[in-house]
N, C-alpha and C positions, 0 to 999 in steps of 0.2 A: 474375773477381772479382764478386760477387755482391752486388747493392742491396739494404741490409737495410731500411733506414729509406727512407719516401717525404718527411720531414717539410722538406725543402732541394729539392723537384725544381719546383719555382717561383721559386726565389729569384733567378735572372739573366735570367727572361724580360720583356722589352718591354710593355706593355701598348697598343696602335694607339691614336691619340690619334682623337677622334671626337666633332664637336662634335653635339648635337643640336638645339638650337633658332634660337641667333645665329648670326653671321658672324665673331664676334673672340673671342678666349678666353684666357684665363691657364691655363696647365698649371705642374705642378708637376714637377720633373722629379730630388726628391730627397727618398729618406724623411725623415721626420719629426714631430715632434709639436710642439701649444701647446697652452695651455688655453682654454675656451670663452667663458670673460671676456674676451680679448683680440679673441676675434672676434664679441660683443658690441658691445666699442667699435667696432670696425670698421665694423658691421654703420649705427650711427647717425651716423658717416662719412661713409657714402655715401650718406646723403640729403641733404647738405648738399654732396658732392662734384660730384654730375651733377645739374645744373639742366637746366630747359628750354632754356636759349642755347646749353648747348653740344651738344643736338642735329644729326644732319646734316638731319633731314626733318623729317615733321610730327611724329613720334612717335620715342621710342626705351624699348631693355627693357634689365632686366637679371637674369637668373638668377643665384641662389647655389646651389653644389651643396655644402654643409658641413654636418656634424651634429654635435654630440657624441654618440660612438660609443664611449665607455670611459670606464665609471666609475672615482673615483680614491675610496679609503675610507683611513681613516687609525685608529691606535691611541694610544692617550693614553699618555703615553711614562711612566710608573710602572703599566703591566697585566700581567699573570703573562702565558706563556705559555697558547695554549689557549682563551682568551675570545675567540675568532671572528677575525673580520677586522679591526670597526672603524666607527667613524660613517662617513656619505655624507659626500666635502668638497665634490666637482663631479665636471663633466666634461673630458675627453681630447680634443680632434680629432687622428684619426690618419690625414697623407695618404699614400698610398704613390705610386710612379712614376708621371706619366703620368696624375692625377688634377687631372680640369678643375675650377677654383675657381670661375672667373665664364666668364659668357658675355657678351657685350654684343650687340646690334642699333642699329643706326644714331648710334655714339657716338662722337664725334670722338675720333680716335686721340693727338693729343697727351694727353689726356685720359686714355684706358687709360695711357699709359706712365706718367704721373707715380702712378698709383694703382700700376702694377707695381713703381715704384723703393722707393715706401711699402710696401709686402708684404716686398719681398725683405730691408728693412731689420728689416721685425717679425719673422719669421719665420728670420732667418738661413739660408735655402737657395733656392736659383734658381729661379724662374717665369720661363716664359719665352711670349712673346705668341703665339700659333696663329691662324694666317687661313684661312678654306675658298678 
């Protein structure tokens, strides 16, 4: 039998999970999408989330690896067919498997989980914690 189409020969592989900067991480480990307003609010969250106290040293970081990545345009619901696509309304974040969210460095771990259990409830799919 012969492969006609290449456009599925990615679809069940693994991505290695790999942190690059911290020592703790949130992966995602299930496709999906939200919109970029939700991680907006998030985003002003976490500055009232991780204060100085609950550092483990002198200092601590936190990397986001999120973007909006797909735009979403929409058509005004009495337009003929043929008149384009449609105004801009926002954007898509789209994560696929194995796509690190946050990284932390020296941040108390009760701390990650309760922000992991807030994720997993916005987002409806699994993060799960990664340590080097």
């Amino acid at each position: 039998m012969e492969q006609v189409s290449f456009k599925g020969r990615n679809r069940n592989r693994y991505k290695k999970v790999k942190l690059n900067f911290g020592d703790t991480g949130l992966v995602n480990f299930q496709n999906c999408r939200f919109e970029y307003a939700y991680f907006y609010i998030v985003k002003r969250y976490l500055k009232n989330f991780f204060k100085f106290k609950y550092a483990l040293g002198n200092y601590f970081k936190l990397w986001v690896f999120l973007k909006g990545n797909f735009p979403i345009s929409k058509k005004s619901k009495n337009s003929r067919m043929g008149k384009g696509k449609g105004a801009f309304v926002g954007w898509i974040i789209k994560l696929d498997h194995g796509h690190v969210i946050f990284e932390f460095k020296n941040i108390n771990m009760i701390r990650i989980k309760k922000l992991k259990t807030y994720w997993n409830k916005m987002l409806k799919s699994k993060l799960i914690l990664y340590r080097k």
